[in-house]
C-alpha positions in Angstrom: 42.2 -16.0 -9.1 38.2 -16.3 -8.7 36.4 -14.8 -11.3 38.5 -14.6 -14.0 39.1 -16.6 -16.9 42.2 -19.4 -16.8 43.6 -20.3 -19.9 45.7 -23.4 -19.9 48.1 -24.2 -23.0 49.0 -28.1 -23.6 52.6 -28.6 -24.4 53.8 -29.0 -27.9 57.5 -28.8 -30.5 56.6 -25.3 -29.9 57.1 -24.7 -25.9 55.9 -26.1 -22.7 52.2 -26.2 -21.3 51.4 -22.7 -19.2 48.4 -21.9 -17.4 47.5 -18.0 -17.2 44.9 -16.2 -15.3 43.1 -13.3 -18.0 42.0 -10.6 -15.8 39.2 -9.2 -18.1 39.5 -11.2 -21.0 41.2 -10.3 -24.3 42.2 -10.9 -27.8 43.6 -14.3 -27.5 46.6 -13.1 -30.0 47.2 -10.6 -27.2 46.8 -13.2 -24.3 49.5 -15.7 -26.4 52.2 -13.0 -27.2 52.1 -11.4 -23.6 52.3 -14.7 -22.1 54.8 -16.4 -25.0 51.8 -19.1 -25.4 52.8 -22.3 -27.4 50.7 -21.5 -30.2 52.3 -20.1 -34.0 50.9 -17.6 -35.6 52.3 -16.2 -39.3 49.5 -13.8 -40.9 47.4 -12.9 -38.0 44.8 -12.1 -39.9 42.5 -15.4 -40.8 43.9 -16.6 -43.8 46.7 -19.0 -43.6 45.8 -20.8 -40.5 48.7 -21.5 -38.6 46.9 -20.8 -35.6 45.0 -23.1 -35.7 43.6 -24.6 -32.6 41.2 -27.2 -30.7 39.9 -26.0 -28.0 39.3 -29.1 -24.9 37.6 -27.2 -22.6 35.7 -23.9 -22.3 34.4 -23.3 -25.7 31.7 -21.2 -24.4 33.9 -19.1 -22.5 35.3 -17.7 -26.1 32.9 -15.3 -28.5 31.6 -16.8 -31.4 33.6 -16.5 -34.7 32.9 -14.3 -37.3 32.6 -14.9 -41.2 35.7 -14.7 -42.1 37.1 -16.9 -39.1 34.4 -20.1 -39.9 35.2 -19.4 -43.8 39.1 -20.7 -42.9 37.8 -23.3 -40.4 35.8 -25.0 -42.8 38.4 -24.8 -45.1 40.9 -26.9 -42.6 38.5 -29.0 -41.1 38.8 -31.0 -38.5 37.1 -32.8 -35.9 36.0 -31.2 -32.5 35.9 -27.6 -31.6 38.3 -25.9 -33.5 39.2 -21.9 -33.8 41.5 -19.4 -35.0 44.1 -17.9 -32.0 44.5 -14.9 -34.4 40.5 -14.1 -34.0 39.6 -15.9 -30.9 38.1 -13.0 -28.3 38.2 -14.7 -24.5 34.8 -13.2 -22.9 35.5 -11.9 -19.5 34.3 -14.1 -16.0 35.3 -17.1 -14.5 36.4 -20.6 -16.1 38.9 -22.7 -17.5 39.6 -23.1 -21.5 42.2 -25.7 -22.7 43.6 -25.3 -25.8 46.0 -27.5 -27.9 47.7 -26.1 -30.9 46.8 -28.4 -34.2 50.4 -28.6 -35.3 51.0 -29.9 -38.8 
């Protein structure tokens, strides 16, 4: 589908890799749950950071994080661009994102 953001999964010990099309964008909670995304999630709400994620491709195609999101992702670290699938907003338009959950 032109124009609209494509969100592609990598495969993990959760599920296998899926790649959606996001019509307008979205709550990328939302996006995982509709589409039974192989990411976890546990509190939903920025503070235990099961959901953690590192995003491959198409960081700028996701706002920026807020306080409370870059407070946990310093906390956990890591290398690369990393977010939070529980606060991650996908911006509406065209591109690809490739996410790959940070199990463990």
């Amino acid at each position: 589908m032109p124009g609209v953001p494509k969100i592609e999964f990598l495969a993990n010990s959760i599920g296998p890799a899926k790649t959606v099309d996001v019509e307008s964008g979205g709550e990328l909670v939302d996006i995982c749950d509709h589409y039974f995304a192989p990411i976890p999630f546990s509190c939903r709400s920025a503070s235990c950071g099961t959901c953690h994620i590192e995003i491959l491709e198409g960081e700028e195609l996701l706002a920026p994080p807020e306080e409370q999101e870059e407070e946990l992702l310093d906390i956990l670290g890591g290398e690369g661009d990393t977010r939070l699938a529980c606060q991650a907003r996908v911006k509406p338009g065209p591109g690809l994102i490739r996410i790959r959950a940070k199990l463990g």
